[in-house]
C-alpha beads as a LAMMPS data file, in Angstrom:
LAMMPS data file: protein, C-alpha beads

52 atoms
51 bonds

1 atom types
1 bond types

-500.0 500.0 xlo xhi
-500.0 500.0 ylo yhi
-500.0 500.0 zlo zhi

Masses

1 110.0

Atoms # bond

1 1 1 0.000 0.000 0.000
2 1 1 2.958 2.162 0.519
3 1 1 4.407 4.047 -2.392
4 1 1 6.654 6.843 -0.173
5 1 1 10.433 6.649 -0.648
6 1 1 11.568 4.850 2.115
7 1 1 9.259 2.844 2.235
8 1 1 7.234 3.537 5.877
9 1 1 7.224 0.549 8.475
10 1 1 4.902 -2.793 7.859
11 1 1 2.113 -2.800 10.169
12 1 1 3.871 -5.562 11.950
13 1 1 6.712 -3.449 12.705
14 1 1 7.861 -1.814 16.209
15 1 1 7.359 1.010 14.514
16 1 1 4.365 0.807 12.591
17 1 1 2.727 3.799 14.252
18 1 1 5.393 6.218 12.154
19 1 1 3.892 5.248 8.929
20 1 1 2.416 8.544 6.933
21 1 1 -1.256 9.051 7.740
22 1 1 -3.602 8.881 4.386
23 1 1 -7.031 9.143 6.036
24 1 1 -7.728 11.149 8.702
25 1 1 -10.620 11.643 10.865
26 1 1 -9.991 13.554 14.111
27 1 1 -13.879 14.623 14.796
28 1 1 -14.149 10.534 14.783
29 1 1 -11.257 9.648 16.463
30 1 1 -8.804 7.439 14.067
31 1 1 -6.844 7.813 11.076
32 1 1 -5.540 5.004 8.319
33 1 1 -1.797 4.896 8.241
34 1 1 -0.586 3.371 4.802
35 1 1 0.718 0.663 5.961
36 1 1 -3.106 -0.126 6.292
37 1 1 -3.020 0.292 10.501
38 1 1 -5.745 2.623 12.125
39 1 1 -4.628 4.446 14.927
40 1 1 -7.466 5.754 17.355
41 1 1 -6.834 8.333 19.415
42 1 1 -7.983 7.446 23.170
43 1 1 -8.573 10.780 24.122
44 1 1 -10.744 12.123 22.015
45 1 1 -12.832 8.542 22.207
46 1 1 -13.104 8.228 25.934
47 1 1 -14.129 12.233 26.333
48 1 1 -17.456 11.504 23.915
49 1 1 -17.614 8.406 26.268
50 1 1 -17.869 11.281 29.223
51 1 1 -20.144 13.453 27.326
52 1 1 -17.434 15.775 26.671

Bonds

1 1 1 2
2 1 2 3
3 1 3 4
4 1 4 5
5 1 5 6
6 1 6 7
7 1 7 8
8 1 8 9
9 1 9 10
10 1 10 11
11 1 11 12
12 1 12 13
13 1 13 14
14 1 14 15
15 1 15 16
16 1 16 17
17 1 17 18
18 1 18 19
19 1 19 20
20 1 20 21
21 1 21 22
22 1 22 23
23 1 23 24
24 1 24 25
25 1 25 26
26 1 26 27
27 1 27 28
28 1 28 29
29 1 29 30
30 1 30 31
31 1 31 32
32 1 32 33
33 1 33 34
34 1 34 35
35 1 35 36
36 1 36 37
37 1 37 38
38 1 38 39
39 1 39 40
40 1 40 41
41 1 41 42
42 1 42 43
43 1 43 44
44 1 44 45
45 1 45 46
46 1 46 47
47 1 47 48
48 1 48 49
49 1 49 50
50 1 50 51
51 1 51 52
């Protein structure tokens, strides 16, 4: 899925979190990295949890 030069991190990797974001969604909470791993982001999740 990758086409940057280097090539970002497999989703398998340690570091598979640095991988360039190509969706994002912050009023949802996630984004798609291209290495095809969705990162949500707690925060912003567990505040609409709280009504926030």
């Amino acid at each position: 899925m990758c086409t940057h030069t280097p090539k970002c991190p497999t989703a398998d990797s340690p570091d598979a979190e640095a991988a360039h974001v190509v969706a994002a969604h912050p009023e949802q909470g996630w984004s798609l990295l291209c290495n095809a791993v969705v990162l949500f982001d707690v925060m912003s999740i567990s505040g609409a949890w709280h009504g926030r």
